[in-house]
C-alpha angles and dihedrals in degrees: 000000000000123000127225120262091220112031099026088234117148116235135170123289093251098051119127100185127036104253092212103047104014086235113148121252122221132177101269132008121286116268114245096171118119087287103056126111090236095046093055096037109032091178088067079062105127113243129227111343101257118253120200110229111223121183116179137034088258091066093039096055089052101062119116088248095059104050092103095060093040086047091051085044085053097044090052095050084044086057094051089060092049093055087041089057092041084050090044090048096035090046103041107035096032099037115014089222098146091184079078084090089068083062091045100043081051094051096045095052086046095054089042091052086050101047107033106031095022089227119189091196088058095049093051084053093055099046085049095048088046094055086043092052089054098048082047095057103029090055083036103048104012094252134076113259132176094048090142093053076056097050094046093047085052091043094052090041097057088046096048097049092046087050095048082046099056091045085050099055091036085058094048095046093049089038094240086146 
C-alpha cells in the first residue's frame, strides 16, 4: 500500500490516482525542496485535494474500494444460476414435475436481484428459500437437498449487509445523510 502525497489516503500499489482524492501517485512524494516546481512557483501549487462526489449507492458501489464485495455479491448471484439450471435439469428430465419452473424462475430472479442490483431483500429470500429447500427434501426424500441454494443465500447475506454497512458509514463520513 502506498499513501497518498496530498491526503495522506492508502491506496494499492498499482494505483495510479488517489481514490480518495484523484491525485496522482507517483513513485515517490513530490519534492518540495528548493528545487522543486511548487517551491519556486507557489501558484503551480496544487488546490484543494479532489474529492469525487458520489451521490448514490450505484456509484458507491462502484468505487475501486468496494470490487471485492461487488465480485462475492456476483459470485453469489452466479451460484444461484447454477442451482436454477441443476432444478430445471433435475425437475424436468428426472421427474417430469413441470411446476419446478415456478423454483427456477424463483431462483433466477433471486440471483438477478443479488448480482445486478446487490439486494439485501433478495439475499434474505434466498437464504430463507434455501432453508426451506432443505427442510423440504430432507422431510421429502429423507436427506437434506438444496444446501447450495443455502450456501449461496448465506453467502449473499454476509456480502450485502457489509456492503449496506460500508454506504452507510461513507454517507455518514461525507455527510450525504
Amino acid at each position: 500500500m502506498k499513501n497518498c502525497p496530498y491526503c495522506g489516503q492508502p491506496n494499492q500499489d498499482s494505483a495510479k490516482f488517489c481514490t480518495s482524492c484523484g491525485a496522482a501517485l507517483a513513485e515517490q512524494a513530490p519534492n518540495t525542496g528548493a528545487g522543486s516546481l511548487y517551491a519556486e512557483k507557489p501558484s503551480y501549487a496544487p488546490a484543494a485535494p479532489y474529492t469525487p462526489v458520489v451521490t448514490t449507492k450505484k456509484e458507491f458501489i462502484d468505487l475501486p474500494e468496494n470490487a471485492k464485495l461487488k465480485k462475492e455479491l456476483k459470485t453469489s448471484g452466479i451460484i444461484c444460476y447454477i442451482c436454477a439450471g441443476i432444478t430445471l435439469v433435475m425437475g424436468l428430465l428426472v421427474s417430469g414435475n413441470y411446476y419446478i419452473i415456478l423454483d427456477v424462475a424463483l431462483l433466477v430472479g433471486l440471483g438477478l436481484g443479488i448480482h445486478l442490483k446487490q439486494s439485501k431483500a433478495c439475499a434474505i429470500a434466498l437464504a430463507i428459500y434455501g432453508v426451506i429447500s432443505m427442510v423440504v427434501g430432507l422431510v421429502v426424500n429423507g436427506q437434506p437437498s438444496g444446501w447450495l441454494i443455502l450456501l449461496a443465500g448465506v453467502y449473499a447475506v454476509i456480502y450485502a449487509f457489509k456492503l449496506d454497512k460500508a454506504w452507510k458509514q461513507y454517507q455518514q463520513e461525507h455527510r450525504l445523510v
